[in-house]
C-alpha positions, 0 to 999 in steps of 0.5 A, spaced: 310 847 379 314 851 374 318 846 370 313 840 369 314 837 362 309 832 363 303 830 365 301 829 373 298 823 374 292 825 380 286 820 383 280 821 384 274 818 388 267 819 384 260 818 386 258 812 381 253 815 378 258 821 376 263 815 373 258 812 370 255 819 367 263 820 365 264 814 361 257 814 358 260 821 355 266 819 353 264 814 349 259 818 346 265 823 344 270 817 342 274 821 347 278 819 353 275 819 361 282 823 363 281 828 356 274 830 358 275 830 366 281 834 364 277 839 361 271 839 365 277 842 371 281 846 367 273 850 364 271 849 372 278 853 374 278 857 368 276 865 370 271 867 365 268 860 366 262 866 369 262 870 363 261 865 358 255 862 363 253 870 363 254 869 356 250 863 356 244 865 360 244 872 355 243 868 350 238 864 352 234 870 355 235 873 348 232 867 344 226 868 349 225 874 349 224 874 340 220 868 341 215 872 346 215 878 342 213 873 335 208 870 340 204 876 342 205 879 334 200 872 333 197 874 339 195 881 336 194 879 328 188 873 331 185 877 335 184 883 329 183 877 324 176 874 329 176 882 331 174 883 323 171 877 322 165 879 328 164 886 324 164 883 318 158 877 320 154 882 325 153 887 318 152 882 312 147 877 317 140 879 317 137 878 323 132 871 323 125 872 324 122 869 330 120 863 329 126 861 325 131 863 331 128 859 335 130 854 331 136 856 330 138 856 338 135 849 337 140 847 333 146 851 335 149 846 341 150 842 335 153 846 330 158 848 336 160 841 337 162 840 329 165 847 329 170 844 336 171 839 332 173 841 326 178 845 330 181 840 333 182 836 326 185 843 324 189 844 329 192 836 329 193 836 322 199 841 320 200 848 318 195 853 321 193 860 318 198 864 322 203 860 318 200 859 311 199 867 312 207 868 313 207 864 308 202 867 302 205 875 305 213 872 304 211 869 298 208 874 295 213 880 297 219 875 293 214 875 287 214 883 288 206 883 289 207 886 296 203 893 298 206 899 296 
């Protein structure tokens, strides 16, 4: 093969479904079939074509990895924010005399349903706590207001 100047012509027989994915991406790309057929092969017969896919595929575990880690971090901040919250009611709320109990786990079915509701608009609507906390602490660290 030494000594080629110019391009050999090959032919190829494709699965029509292939052809058709291989046009479609061509297209897309405003590029020729045999520039991006010929690049496929030449990525496919390349020797670190594993080390870029190693590479690849540690990126990504890595991106995973960071994402897990933010979500335990949120996992950890709501569960010491309901944790402080429960602390705080059970010491600031008296206990209710018997007769007005009572009525209070007459109403509490209906004041379950409200909160649920109310959380699900919460939710549906846009930024929750989690973000708006991100952003107060992050707004107040660039002001120079963070704590020392």
């Amino acid at each position: 093969m030494v000594g080629r100047t110019k391009k050999a012509q090959i032919s190829v027989y494709l699965e029509p479904d292939i052809m058709d994915l291989l046009a479609h991406y061509a297209a897309q790309r405003d590029q020729s079939m045999s520039l991006i057929a010929q690049a496929a092969i030449a990525s496919f017969l390349s020797p670190d074509s594993a080390e870029r896919q190693e590479a690849a595929l540690a990126r990504r575990l890595g991106q995973i990895d960071r994402r897990l880690a933010r979500l335990e971090r949120d996992l950890g901040i709501s569960t010491e924010a309901f944790a402080t919250f429960i602390r705080f009611w059970l010491t600031t709320t008296p206990a209710l005399p018997e007769p007005a109990a009572q009525a209070a786990r007459a109403k509490v079915s209906e004041r379950y349903a409200a909160f649920t509701r109310a959380l699900g608009r919460r939710l549906a609507k846009g930024p929750q706590l989690r973000q708006e906390i991100g952003e107060d602490v992050g707004g107040a660290e660039k002001d120079g207001v963070g704590r020392s």
